[in-house]
N, C-alpha and C positions, 0 to 999 in steps of 0.2 A: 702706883708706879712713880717712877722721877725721872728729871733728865739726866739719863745716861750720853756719854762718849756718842753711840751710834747715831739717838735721835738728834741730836746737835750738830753733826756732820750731813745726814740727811734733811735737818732745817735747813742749813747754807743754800743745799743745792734747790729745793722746794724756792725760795725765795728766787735765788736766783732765777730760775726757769718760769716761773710768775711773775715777777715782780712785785714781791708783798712788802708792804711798806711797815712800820716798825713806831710810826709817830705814837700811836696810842692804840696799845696792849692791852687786852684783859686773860690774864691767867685764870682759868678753873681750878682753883686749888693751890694752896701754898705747896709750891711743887719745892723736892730737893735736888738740888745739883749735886752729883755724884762724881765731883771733879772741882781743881783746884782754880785759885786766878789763873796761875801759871801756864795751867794743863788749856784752857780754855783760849789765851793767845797762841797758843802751839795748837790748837784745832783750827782758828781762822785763821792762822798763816798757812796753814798744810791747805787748806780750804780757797786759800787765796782772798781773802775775805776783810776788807777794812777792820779794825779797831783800835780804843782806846784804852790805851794798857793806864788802869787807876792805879795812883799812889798808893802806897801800902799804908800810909793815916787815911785815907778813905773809904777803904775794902771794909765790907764786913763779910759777917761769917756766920752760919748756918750749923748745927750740932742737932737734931731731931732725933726722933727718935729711931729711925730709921739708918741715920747715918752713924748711930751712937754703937752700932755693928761690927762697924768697920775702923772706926778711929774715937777715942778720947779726948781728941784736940779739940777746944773749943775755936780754933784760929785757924782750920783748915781749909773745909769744903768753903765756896762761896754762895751768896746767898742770889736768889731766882731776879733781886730788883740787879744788882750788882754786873750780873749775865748780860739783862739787857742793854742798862747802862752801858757796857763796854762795848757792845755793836752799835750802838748811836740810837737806842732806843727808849723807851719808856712802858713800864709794867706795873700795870696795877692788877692785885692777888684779890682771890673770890674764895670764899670758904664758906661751908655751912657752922663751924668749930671755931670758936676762937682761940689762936694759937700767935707765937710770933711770926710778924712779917704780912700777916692779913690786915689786908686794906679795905674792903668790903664784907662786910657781916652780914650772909645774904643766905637762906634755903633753895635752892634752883628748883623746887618743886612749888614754888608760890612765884606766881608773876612780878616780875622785877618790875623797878618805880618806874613810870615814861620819863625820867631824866637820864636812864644807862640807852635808852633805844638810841639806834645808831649815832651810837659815842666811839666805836673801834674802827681803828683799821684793820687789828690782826686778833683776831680770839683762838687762843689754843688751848686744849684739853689730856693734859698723859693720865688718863686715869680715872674722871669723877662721874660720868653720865653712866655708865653702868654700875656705880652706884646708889643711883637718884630712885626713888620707889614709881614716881609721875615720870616718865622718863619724855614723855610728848609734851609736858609743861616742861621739862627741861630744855627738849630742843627747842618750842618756843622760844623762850629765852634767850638763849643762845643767839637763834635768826635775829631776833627782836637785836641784841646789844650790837651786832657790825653794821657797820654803814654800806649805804648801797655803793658798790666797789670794791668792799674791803672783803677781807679774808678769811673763813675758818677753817683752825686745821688739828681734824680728831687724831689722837692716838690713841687707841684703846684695844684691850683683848679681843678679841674673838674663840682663843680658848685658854683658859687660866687654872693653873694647877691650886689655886688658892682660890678655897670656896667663900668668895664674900660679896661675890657678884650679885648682883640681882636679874641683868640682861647680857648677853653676848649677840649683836644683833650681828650678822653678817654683812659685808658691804650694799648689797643692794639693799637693803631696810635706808642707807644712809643716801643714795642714789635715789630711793625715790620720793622718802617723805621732803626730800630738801630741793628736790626737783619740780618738785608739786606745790615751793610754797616760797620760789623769789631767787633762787640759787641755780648755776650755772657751771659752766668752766669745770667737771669734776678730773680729777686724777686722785686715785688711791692706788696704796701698795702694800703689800705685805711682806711681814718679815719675824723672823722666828729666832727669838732670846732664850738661851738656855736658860734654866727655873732655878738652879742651884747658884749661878753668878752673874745675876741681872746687873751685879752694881759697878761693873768691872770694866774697862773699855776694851771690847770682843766688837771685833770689825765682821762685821752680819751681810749677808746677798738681802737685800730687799727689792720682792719682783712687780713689776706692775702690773695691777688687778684692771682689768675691765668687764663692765656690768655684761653678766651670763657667764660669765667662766666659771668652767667647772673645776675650781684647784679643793683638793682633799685638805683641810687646815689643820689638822688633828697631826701632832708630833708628839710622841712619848717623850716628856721631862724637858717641854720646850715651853715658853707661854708664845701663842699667837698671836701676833699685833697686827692690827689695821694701822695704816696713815692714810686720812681721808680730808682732801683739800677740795673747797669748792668755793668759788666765790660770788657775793650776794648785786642780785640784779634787779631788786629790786621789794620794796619795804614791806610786806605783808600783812604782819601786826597779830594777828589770831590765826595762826596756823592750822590748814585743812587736812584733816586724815583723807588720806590716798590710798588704792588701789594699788599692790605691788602689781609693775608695769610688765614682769614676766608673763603672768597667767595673762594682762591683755593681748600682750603680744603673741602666745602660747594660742588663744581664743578669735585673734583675728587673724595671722596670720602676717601681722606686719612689726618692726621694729619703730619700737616709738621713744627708744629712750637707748638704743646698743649704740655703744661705741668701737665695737670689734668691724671687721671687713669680712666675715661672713657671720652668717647665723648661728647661734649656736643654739641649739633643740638638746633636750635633755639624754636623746642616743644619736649620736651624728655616726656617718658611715668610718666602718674601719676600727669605731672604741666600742668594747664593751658596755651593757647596760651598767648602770650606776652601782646600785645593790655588787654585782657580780664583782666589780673594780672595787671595790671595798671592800670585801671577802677576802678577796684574792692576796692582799695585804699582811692576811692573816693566814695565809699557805705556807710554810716554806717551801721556797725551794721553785714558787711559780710566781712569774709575773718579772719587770726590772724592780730594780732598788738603786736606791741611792749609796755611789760608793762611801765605803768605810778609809776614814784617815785616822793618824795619831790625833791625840788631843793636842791641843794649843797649850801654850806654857802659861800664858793666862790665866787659863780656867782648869787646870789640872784640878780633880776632886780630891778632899781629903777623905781621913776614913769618916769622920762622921757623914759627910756628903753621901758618900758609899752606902753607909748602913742606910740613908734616907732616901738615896734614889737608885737602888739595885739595877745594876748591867740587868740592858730589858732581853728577850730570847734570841734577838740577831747578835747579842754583844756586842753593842754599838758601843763609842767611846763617848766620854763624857763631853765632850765638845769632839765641831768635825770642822777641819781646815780646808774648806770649800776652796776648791779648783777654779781661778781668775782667768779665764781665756785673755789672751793679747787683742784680740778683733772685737767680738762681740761674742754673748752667750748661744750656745748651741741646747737644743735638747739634754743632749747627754752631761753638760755642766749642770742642770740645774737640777738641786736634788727633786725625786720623783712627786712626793707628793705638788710640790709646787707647777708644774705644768699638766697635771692631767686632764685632758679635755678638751685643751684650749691650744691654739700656735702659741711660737713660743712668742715671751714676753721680752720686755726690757730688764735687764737686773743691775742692780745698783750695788758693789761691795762696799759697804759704808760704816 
């Protein structure tokens, strides 16, 4: 993945609401910025957000392979050190690959030198740990490089139309082995990028996940992404495999790790067993659904897009221009699979 428009507006507000500090970065992965200098000052002024707009003899500039999709220009997109630069930060890049722009030539599946242990304030992830093959010496690592206070923060699939994954762990995999091994404060969210124009800036509902919710993650022609922020309290060093804290809780009959205001048991009164609510999806004609909108002008498909991701049997549109309540989100705003199970959530249009 890279940074996109939406994860960059959702970073503002994350920090904001934490207070994450920006002295010393560690990127996983020579991420691409999917957006200009220009576009990125017109994000944190919409954001409200400090920066430092760089001279154009200072700027550099980023052309990957990724980005070589969508423009030719070698002077366009800006590059991930440049990004942080310009919010008053400092970024250093991690990659198993040497490629331009990587500052650490490192495997995440081999124990990192005790010279990266808590050397960050902020360690952030769009994309590399599910593809790690050790993914528990990855997160090792990971705990091991922030400092005790500082901050990490995943963005990763949970379902991806692009089979190159190794793992899609669900949020509580990340709730508990991180809970279990010096880490605190969690807040994650979810949010759903259309598969055919990730690279676009398409302003996305992202809803807050909390540990036991039962939200359906599975979108036809969507990739599902976690943001999972948690911060470290303290320094571990060899990380212990844990118990997921459902089945104790499940087993004893107590919450030892929920953040919700009531319980949530895998058939609460009033919802359908699970199996049946996920059938039922595949009914027409039974159950709610998420209303259908025109496509956004954004993300209109072309016809190759067409031939590659066929109108599914509801003929949904290829992008949907989700309904922003004025107050706050109600049930009925939020598309269906995202609250099932659970009260409603927080949602974020970002």
């Amino acid at each position: 993945m890279s940074i996109n428009a939406s994860w960059f507006r959702m970073f503002h507000e994350m920090r904001r609401r934490h207070d994450i500090h920006l002295n010393e970065t560690l990127c996983l992965g020579v991420q691409d910025v999917m957006f200009t200098h220009g576009q990125a000052q017109e994000i944190c002024a919409d954001r409200k957000v400090s920066f430092m707009p760089l001279p154009r003899e200072e700027r550099r500039y980023s052309l990957s392979r990724n980005q070589k999709q969508l423009t030719s220009d070698p002077a366009h997109y800006m590059t991930v050190h440049d990004l942080f630069r310009m919010i008053g930060g400092q970024v250093t890049t991690l990659d198993a690959f040497p490629q331009p722009g990587l500052d650490v030539h490192w495997d995440l599946c081999v124990p990192v030198p005790d010279s990266m242990h808590q050397k960050y304030d902020l360690l952030f992830d769009i994309g590399c740990l599910e593809h790690t093959a050790d993914i528990f010496q990855a997160l090792e690592n990971v705990g091991n490089c922030v400092k005790v206070g500082g901050w990490l923060v995943l963005y990763l699939p949970l379902v991806s139309p692009i089979n190159t994954c190794m793992y899609h762990p669900n949020p509580p995999f990340y709730f508990d082995i991180l809970a279990g091994n010096g880490f605190h404060n969690f807040d994650a969210w979810i949010n759903w990028m259309p598969d055919w124009d990730p690279l676009n800036d398409i302003k996305t509902i992202w809803l807050n996940f909390k540990y036991n919710d039962d939200v359906f993650v599975w979108k036809d022609r969507y990739y599902t992404v976690m943001k999972f922020l948690a911060q470290k309290r303290e320094h571990v060093g060899i990380f212990r495999p844990v118990l997921q804290n459902y089945y104790q809780e499940w087993f004893s009959g107590k919450k030892l790790l929920a953040q919700t205001s009531e319980k949530n048991l895998p058939v609460k009164s009033g919802h359908k067993p699970f199996l049946e609510r996920v059938f039922q999806r595949f009914r027409p004609g039974e159950g709610p659904s998420a209303p259908v909108f025109p496509a956004t002008a954004a993300s209109k498909a072309t016809d190759t897009q067409r031939q590659r991701f066929p109108q599914s049997i509801g003929n949904l549109p290829y992008a949907e221009k989700i309904f922003v309540p004025e107050v706050g989100p109600t049930r009925k705003d939020i598309p269906e699979q995202m609250a099932v199970g659970s009260p409603v959530r927080e949602a974020l249009y970002l």
